[in-house]
C-alpha positions as CSV (number, residue, x, y, z in Angstrom):
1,X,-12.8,-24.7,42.8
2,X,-12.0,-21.4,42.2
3,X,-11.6,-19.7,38.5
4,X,-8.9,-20.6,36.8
5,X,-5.7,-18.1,36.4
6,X,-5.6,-18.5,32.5
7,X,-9.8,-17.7,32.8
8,X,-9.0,-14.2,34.7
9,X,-6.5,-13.2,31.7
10,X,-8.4,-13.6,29.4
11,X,-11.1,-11.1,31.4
12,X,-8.3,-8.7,32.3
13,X,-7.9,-7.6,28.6
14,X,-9.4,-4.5,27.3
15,X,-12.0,-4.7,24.8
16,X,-12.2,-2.6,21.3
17,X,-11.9,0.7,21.3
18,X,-11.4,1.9,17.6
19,X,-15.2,2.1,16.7
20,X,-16.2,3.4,20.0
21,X,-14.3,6.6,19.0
22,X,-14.9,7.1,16.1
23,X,-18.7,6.8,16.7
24,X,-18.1,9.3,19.7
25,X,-15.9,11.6,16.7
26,X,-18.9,11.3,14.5
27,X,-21.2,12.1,17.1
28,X,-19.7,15.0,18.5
29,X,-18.8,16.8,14.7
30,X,-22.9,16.5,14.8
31,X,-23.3,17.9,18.0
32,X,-20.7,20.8,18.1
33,X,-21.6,22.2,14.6
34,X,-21.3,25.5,13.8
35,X,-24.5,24.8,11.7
36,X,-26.3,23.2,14.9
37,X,-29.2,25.7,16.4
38,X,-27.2,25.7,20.2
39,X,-23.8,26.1,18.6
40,X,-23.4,30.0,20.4
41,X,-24.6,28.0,23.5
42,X,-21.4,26.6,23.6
43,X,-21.6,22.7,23.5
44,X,-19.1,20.3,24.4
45,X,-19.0,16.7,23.4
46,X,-17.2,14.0,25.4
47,X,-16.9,10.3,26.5
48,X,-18.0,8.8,29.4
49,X,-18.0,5.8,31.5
50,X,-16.3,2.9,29.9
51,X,-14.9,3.6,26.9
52,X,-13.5,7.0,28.7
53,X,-11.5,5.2,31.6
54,X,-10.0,2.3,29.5
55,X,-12.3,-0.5,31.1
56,X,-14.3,-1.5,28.6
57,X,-14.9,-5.2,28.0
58,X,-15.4,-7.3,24.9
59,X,-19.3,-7.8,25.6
60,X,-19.9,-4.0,25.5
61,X,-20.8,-2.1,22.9
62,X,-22.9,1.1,24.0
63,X,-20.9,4.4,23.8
64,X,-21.4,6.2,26.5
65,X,-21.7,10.4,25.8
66,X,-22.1,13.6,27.1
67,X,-23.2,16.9,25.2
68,X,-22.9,19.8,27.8
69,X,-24.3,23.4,27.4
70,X,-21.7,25.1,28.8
71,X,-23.1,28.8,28.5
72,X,-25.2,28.4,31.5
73,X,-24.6,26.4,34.6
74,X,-26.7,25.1,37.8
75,X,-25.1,25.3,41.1
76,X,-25.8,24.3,44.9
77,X,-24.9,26.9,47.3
78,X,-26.7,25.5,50.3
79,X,-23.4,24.8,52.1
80,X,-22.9,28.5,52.1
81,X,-23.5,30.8,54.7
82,X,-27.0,32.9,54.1
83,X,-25.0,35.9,53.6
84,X,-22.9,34.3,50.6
85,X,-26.0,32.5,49.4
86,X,-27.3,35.8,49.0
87,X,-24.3,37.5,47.7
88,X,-23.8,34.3,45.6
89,X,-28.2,35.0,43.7
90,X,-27.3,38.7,43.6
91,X,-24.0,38.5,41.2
92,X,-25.4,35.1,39.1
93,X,-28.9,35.8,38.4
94,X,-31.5,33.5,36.4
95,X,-31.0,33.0,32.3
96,X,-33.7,33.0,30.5
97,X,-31.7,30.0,28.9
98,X,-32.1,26.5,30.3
99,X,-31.5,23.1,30.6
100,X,-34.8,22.5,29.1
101,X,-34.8,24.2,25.9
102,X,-31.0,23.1,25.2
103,X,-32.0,19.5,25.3
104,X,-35.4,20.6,22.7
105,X,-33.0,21.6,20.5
106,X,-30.2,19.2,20.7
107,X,-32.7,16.4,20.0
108,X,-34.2,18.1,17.2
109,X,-31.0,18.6,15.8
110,X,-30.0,15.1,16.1
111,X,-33.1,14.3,14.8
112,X,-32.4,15.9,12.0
113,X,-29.5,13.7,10.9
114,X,-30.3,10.3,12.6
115,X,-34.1,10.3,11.5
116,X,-35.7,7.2,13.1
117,X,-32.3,5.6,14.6
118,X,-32.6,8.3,17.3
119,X,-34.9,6.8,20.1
120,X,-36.3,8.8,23.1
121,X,-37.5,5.9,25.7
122,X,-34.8,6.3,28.1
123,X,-35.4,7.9,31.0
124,X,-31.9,9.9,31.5
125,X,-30.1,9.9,28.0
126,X,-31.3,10.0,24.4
127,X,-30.0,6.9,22.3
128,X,-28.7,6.8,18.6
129,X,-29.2,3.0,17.1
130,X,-26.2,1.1,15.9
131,X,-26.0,1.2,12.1
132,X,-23.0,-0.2,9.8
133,X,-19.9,0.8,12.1
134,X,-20.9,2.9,14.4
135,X,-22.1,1.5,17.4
136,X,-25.3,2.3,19.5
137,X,-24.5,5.7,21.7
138,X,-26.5,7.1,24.6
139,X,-26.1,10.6,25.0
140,X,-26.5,12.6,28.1
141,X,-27.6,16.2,27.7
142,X,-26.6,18.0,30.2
143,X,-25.7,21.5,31.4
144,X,-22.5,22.6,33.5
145,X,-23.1,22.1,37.6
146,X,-21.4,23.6,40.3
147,X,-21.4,22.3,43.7
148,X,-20.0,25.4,45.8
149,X,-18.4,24.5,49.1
150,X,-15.8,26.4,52.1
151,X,-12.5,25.3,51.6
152,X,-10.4,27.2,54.5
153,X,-8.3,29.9,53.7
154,X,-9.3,28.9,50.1
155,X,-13.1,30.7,50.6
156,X,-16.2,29.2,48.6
157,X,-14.9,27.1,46.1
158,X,-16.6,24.7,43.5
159,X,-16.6,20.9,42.6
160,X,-17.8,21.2,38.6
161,X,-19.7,18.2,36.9
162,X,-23.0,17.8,35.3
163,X,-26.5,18.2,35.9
164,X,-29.4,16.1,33.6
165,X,-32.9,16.0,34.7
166,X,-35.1,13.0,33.5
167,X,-38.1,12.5,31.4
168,X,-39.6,11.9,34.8
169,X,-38.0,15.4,35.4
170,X,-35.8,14.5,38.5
171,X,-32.8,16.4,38.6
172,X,-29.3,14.3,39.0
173,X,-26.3,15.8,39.3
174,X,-22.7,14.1,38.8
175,X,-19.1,14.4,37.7
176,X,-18.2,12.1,34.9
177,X,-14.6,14.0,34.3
178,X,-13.3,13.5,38.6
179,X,-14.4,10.3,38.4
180,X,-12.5,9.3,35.0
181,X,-9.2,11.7,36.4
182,X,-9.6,9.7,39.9
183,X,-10.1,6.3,38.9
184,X,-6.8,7.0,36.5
185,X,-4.6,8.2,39.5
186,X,-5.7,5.0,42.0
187,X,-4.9,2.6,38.7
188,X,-1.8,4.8,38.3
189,X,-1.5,4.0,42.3
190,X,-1.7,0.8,41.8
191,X,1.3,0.0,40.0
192,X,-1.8,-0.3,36.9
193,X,-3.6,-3.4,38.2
194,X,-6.6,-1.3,39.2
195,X,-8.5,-1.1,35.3
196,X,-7.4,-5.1,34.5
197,X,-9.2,-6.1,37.8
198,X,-12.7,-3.7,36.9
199,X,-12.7,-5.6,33.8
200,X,-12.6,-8.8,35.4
201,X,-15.3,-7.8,38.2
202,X,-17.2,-6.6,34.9
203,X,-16.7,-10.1,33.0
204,X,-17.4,-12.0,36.2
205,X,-20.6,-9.9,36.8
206,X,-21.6,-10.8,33.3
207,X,-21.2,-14.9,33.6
208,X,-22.5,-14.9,36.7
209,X,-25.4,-13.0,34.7
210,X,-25.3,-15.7,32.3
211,X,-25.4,-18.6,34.6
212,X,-28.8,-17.0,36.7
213,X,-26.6,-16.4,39.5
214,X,-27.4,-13.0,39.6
215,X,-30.1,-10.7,37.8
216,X,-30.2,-8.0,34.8
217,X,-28.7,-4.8,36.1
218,X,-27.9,-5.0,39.3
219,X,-24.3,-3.8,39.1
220,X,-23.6,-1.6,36.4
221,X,-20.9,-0.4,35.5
222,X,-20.2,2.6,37.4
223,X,-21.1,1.5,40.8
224,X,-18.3,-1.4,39.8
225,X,-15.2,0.9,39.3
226,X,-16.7,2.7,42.5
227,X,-16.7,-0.2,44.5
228,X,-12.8,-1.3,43.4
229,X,-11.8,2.2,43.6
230,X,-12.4,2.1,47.3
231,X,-9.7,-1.1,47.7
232,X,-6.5,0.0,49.0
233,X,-3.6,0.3,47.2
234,X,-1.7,-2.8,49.1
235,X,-4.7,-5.2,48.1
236,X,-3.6,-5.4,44.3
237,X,-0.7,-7.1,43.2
238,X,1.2,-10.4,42.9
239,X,-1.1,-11.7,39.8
240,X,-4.9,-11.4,38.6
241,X,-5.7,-14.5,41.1
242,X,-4.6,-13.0,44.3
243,X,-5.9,-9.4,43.2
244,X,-9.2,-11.1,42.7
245,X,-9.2,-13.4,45.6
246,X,-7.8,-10.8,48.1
247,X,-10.2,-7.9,47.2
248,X,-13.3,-10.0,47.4
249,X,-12.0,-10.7,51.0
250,X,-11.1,-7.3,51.2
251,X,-14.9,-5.7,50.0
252,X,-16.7,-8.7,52.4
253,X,-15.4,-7.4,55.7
254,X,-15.2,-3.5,54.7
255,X,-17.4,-1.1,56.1
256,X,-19.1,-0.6,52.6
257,X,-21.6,2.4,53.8
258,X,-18.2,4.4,54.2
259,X,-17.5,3.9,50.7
260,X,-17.4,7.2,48.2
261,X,-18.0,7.3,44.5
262,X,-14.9,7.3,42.8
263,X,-15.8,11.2,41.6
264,X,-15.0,11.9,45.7
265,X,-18.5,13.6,45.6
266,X,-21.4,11.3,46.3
267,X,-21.4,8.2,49.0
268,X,-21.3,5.0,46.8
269,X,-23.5,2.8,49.2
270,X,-26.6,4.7,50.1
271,X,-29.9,3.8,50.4
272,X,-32.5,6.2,48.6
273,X,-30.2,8.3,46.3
274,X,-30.4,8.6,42.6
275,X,-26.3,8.3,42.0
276,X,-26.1,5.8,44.8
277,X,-25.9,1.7,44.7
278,X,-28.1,0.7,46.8
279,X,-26.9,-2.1,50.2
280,X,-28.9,-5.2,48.9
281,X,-27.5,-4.9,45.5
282,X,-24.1,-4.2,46.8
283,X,-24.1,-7.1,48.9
284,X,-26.1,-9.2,46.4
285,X,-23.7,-8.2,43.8
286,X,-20.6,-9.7,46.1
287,X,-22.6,-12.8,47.4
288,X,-23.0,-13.8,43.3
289,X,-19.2,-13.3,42.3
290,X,-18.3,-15.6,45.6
291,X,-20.4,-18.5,44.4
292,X,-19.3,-18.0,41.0
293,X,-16.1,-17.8,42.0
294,X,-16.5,-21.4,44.6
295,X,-18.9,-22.7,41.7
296,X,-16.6,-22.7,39.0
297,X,-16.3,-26.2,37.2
């Protein structure tokens, strides 16, 4: 029996969104201070994930943030030639300025005002607890990063995103604004069933959470609007039932490995990368939502 039409409604809905922005308002006034220490580093303060691309579900309440120095930035020139990779370290040299000492000081400044609701376990972000009506944020310091690339007739030219490194100090680099700007054009594509059918994915990933079909994290989020971002256009449509039904059909017989991330710069199934979903959970991931979705009772 599969889920009922009136069930998929119900998960195509958008969840609130007032508190999340005013905690990300809040947030950012604290962040972007002219009083703050890194204020002539020039910060910037935005949403990500979720809450940004409108496909946010009733059971989520982390606020997802990014606080960028944007004074200094990291690049990749390694798909240069050796004489612009050259040219390229002779016109940028190093700042004294890093990464590093911009996350010291955001953290002490947000220490500062949050006291003992700011907690530093996390491995890539820094969380704020929730407290009366704001909600729990996780904020991603980060500098600006520049992938540099040949684009024909264009010359070098440069994908911009982020670049965090963890407490384990790995270095991850991604794009948080492509991904938000694509996944907005394909739902725009899509005649706007795109975002109602992440939420569902998201709700069904949930039960089937709920029910032991399938563990704790092994879909988040962002690998979800990767993975529907890579249906085509023709596979939505009709009503929530057949988008459903017709792009788990769709994602089952796909060549998944050629999937990209929906910021167009990272494969999306990959085996041994940091911003990559791995196979097994991938195909664990689509194996749970089909027997929740022949399960349902």
């Amino acid at each position: 029996m599969a889920i009922p039409k009136a069930q998929l409604e119900t998960w195509s809905r958008i969840g609130a969104q007032q508190t999340s922005k005013d905690t990300h308002t809040n947030i950012r006034a604290i962040i972007d201070s002219p009083d703050s220490p890194h204020y002539q580093r020039q910060p910037s303060t935005f949403l990500q994930g979720s809450y940004r691309n409108d496909t946010n579900i009733w059971a989520e309440s982390d606020v997802d943030i990014v606080a960028k120095v944007q004074s200094i930035y990291y690049y990749d020139i390694s798909a240069l030639s050796a004489i612009d990779q050259e040219d390229f370290r002779r016109k940028s040299p190093p700042t004294e300025y890093t990464l590093q000492k911009f996350k010291v000081e955001v953290i002490a400044w947000l220490q500062k005002h949050y006291g003992t609701d700011l907690e530093l376990s996390s491995n890539k972000a820094v969380t704020i607890a929730a407290r009366g009506n704001r909600r729990k944020a996780d904020i991603l310091i980060s500098s600006t990063f520049r992938r540099y690339h040949y684009a024909g007739f264009m010359g070098a030219q440069a994908a911009e995103g982020i670049m965090f490194v963890t407490n384990e100090g790995k270095w991850i680099e991604n794009y948080p604004v492509y991904h938000s700007n694509n996944l907005t054009a394909r739902h725009q594509e899509t005649d706007n069933w795109l975002k109602p059918a992440i939420r569902i994915f998201k709700n069904m990933r949930n039960e089937a959470r709920d029910q032991g079909i399938l563990p704790e994290g092994i879909a988040p989020s962002y690998f979800v609007e990767g993975l529907l971002y890579n249906v085509p256009v023709h596979v939505f449509g009709q009503s929530y039932f057949e988008t459903v039904r017709q792009t788990l059909i769709w994602l089952l017989q796909a060549d998944r490995n050629a999937f990209i991330c929906a910021n167009g710069q990272h494969q999306l199934v990959a085996s041994n990368s940091p911003v990559s979903w791995h196979p097994d959970h991938c195909r664990d991931f689509l194996a749970g939502l089909v027997n929740l979705w022949d399960s349902w009772r």
